[in-house]
N, C-alpha and C positions, 0 to 999 in steps of 0.2 A: 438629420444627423447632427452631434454636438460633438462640436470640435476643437474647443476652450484651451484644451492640457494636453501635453503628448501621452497624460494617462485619461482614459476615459471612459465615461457610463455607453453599455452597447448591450443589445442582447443580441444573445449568439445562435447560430446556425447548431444541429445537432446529426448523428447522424453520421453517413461514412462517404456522403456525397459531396462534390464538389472537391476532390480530390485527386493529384494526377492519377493512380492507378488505388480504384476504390477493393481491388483486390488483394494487392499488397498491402493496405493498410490496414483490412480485414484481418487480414494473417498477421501482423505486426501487434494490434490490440488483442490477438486472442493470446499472443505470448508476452502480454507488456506486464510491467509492475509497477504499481505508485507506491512512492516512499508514504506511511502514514505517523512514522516514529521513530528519532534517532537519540539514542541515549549517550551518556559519559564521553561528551564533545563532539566534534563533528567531523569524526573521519568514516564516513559512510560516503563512497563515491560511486558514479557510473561510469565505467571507462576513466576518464584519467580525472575528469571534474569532480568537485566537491556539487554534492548532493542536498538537497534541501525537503523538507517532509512538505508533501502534494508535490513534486516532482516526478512525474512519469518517466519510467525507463522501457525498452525497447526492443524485441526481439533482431539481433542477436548480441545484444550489448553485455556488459559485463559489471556486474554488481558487487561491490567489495567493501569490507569491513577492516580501517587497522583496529585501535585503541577504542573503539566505540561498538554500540549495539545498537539492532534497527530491527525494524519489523516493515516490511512490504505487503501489498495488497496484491494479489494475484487480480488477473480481469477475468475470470471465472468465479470469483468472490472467497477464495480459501485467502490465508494470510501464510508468511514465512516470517520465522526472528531468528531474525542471523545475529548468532555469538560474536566476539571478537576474533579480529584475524579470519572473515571467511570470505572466500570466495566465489561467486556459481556466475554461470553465463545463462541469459533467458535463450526458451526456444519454442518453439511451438506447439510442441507435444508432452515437454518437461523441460525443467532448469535441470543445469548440467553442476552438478556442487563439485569442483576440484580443490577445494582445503576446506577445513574450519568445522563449522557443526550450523542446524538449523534446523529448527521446528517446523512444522507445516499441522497447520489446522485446517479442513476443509479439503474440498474435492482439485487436489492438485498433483499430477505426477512429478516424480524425480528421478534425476538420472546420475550415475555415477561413474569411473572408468568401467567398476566392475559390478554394478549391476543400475537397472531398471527396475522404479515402485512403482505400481498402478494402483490405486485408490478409486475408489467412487465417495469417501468422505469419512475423514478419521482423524486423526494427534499421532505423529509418529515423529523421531525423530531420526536424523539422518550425521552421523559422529565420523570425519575424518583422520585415523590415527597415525603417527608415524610408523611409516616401512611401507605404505597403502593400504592396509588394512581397515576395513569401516564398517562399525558398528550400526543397526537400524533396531530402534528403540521401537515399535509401537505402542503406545499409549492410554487407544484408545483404539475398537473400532478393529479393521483386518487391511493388510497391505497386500499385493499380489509381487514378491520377488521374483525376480529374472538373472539371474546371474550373469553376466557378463566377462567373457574375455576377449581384448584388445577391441570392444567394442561389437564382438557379436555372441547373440544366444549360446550358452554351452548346452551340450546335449541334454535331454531330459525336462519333464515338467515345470513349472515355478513353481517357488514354493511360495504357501499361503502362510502368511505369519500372522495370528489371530493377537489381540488388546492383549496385556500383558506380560509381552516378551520378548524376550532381547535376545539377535540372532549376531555375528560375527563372522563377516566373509575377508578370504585373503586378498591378496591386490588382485588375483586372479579369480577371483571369482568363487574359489572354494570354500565350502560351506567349513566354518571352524568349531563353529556349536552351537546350542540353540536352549535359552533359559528362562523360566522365569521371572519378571519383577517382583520385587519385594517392597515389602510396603517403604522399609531404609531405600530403596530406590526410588520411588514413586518421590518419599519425603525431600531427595536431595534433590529433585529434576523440578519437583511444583517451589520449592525454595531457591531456585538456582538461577543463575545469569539471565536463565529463557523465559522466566515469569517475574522476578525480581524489579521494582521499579516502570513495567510498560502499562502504559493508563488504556492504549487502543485494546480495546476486547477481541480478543481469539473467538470468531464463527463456529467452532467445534468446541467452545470452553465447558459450555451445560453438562455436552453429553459426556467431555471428560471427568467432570467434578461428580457426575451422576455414579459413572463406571468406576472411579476410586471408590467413591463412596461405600459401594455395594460389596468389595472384597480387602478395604480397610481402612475401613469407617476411624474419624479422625485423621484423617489423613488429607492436609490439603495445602492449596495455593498460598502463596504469599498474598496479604491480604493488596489489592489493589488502593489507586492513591484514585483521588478525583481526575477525572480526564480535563484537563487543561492543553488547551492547546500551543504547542513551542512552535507555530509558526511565525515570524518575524512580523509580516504584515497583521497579522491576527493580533500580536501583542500589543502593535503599535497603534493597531486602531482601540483594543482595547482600553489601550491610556486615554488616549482622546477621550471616547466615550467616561471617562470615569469622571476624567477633568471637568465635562459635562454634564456629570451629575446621573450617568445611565449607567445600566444593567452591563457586565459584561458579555459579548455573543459569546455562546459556547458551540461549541465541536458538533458537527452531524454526527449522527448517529455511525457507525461504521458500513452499513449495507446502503443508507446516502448517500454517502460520502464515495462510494463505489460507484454506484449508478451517478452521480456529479460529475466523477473525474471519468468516465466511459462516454458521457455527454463531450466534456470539454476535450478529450481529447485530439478531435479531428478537427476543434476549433482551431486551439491554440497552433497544430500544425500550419493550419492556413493561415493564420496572423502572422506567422515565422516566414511564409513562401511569400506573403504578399508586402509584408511592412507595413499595414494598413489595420487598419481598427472596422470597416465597415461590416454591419453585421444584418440578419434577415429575421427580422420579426416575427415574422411568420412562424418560422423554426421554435425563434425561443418561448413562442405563444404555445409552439404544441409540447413541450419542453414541460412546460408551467403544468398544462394539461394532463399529463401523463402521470408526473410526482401527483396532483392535485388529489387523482382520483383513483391511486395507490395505498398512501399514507397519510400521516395525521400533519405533516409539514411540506411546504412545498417553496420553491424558492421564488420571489419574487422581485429581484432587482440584481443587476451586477457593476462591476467596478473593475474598469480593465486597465492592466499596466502594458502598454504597449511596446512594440516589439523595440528594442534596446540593444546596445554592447551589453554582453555579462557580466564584463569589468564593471559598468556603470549601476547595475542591479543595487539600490540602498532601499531598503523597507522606510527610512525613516524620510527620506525623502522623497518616493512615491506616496507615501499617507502624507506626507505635510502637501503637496502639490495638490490632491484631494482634498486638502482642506482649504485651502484656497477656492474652490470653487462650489457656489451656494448651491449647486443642483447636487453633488456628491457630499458636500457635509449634511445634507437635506437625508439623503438615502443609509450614511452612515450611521448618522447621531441623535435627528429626528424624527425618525419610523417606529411606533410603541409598539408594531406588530412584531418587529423582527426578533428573533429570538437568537438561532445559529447563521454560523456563516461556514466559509470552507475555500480556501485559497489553491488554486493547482497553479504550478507554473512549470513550463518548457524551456529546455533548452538545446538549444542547434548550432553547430557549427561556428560558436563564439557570440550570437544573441541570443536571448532571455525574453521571454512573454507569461505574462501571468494573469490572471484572473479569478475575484473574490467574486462569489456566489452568497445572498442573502437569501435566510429561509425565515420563513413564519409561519401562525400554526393553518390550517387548510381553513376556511371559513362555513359556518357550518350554519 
């Protein structure tokens, strides 16, 4: 074990074990959400804290948006980009959106006062209007409506809302009318706040750009920017490395980057219960194994910020501590294999734990 810095190199345990109650936290990760993207400043919060992108959020916590936009990672692998001004709380069967508006790519339910979506995997969006009235956009793909009043089923079947149409229910649940998209709608939603500026790629984007395509051709996304990562730690190792003369690491892939932070999540809980850095090799050997003999990257070393005040949390000063010691600028600066990296960090009850994840390519 090396024990040089209060931040330090460890590899980690994986997995839902070792955990006080490996039940609840089962249930807790099937309803969790990792921040992967925050845009136009940084008011994306969970509960009352300011939020930071690879930060896990937690069923039944509460995810909100002022002045800024974000996109979440669902841990079933779909994503949400929440607008400005939005609101939803996580749950285990669906988020609950009570204001704002939010995209959902991929196989995720939503729940609203006045209805419930079920998906098996689509682009749909979900629009909260003043008086309670709320609009569900699908996209892409078919939704399964439930209408909803004061929170239980109104009589009668759900309705199936198939790709290309846009339905309108009262705060109560009644159905107001039911339309299609037009390709001027299609233009202002793939031009709009929800696609605008986000580098994290939408899991359902293909099939939406496919399904435009096919009923009004010319008609498409804003063009995306190069995925750069706005993690602090990320940037500031970046600098280093430039100052060094090396490549900057770039961003896992987004289906990594899921399977990473589903790994570390049960870590970083136990870093947080215990205040301690010790980790099991074993774990992060079969870890290694698993990405190894999955895909074309696999992670090969990490770099832990250990458990902290919040208050205390500075990127510039956990990477300069790192740089202080020759076994982590060794892992950082000196590794020609590494290629990405990928930062998750926690936070509990006033302390902060975090941990960078190096990938390189599998060896062949």
């Amino acid at each position: 074990m090396i024990r040089p810095l209060p931040v330090l190199l460890a590899a980690m345990a994986t997995g839902l074990t070792g955990l006080t109650s490996p039940m609840a936290t089962a249930a807790s990760l099937a309803g969790s959400a990792l921040v992967q993207e925050i845009l136009d400043g940084p008011e994306l919060f969970i509960e009352r804290r300011q939020a930071h992108v690879r930060e896990r959020a937690f069923t039944p916590e509460l995810v909100r948006t002022q002045n800024s936009r974000g996109q979440l990672g669902f841990a079933g692998g779909a994503a949400g980009r929440l607008n400005r001004f939005t609101q939803l709380r996580l749950g285990s069967t669906c988020f609950l959106l009570s204001s704002g508006q939010i995209l959902v790519s991929g196989r995720q339910n939503g729940c609203t006062r006045s209805s419930r979506l079920s998906t098996r995997g689509t682009n749909y969006l979900i629009t909260l209007l003043d008086g309670g009235e709320q609009d569900v956009t699908v996209l892409e793909g078919s939704v399964e409506l439930q209408p909803l009043a004061d929170g239980r089923p109104l009589p009668g079947v759900p309705l199936l809302v198939a790709g290309g149409n846009r339905v309108r229910l009262s705060s109560q649940g009644a159905l107001l009318f039911q339309r299609p998209l037009t390709a001027d709608d299609y233009a202002a939603i793939l031009r709009g706040p929800l696609f605008e500026g986000f580098t994290v790629p939408l899991p359902g984007m293909a099939a939406l750009e496919a399904f435009v395509q096919r009923r009004f051709p010319g008609v498409s996304a804003a063009p995306s920017t190069p995925a750069v990562s706005r993690d602090p730690l990320v940037e500031t190792i970046n600098r280093y490395r430039a100052q060094a003369g090396r490549p900057a690491l770039q961003p896992l892939p987004a289906d990594l980057a899921s399977r990473n932070a589903a790994y570390l999540a049960p870590v970083l809980e136990e870093l947080l219960a215990s205040r301690d850095c010790d980790h099991d090799r074993s774990r992060w050997g079969a870890f290694q194994n698993r990405m190894a003999a999955s895909g074309p990257l696999m992670p090969t070393s990490e770099v832990i910020a250990c458990s902290m005040p919040a208050g205390a949390w500075n990127p510039e000063r956990i990477v300069s501590r790192w740089m202080g010691s020759p076994l982590h600028t060794q892992i950082l600066i000196n590794r020609p294999r590494a290629r990405a990296i990928d930062c998750v960090r926690l936070e509990r009850s006033g302390r902060a734990v975090g941990i960078c994840t190096l990938w390189s390519p599998v060896p062949r």
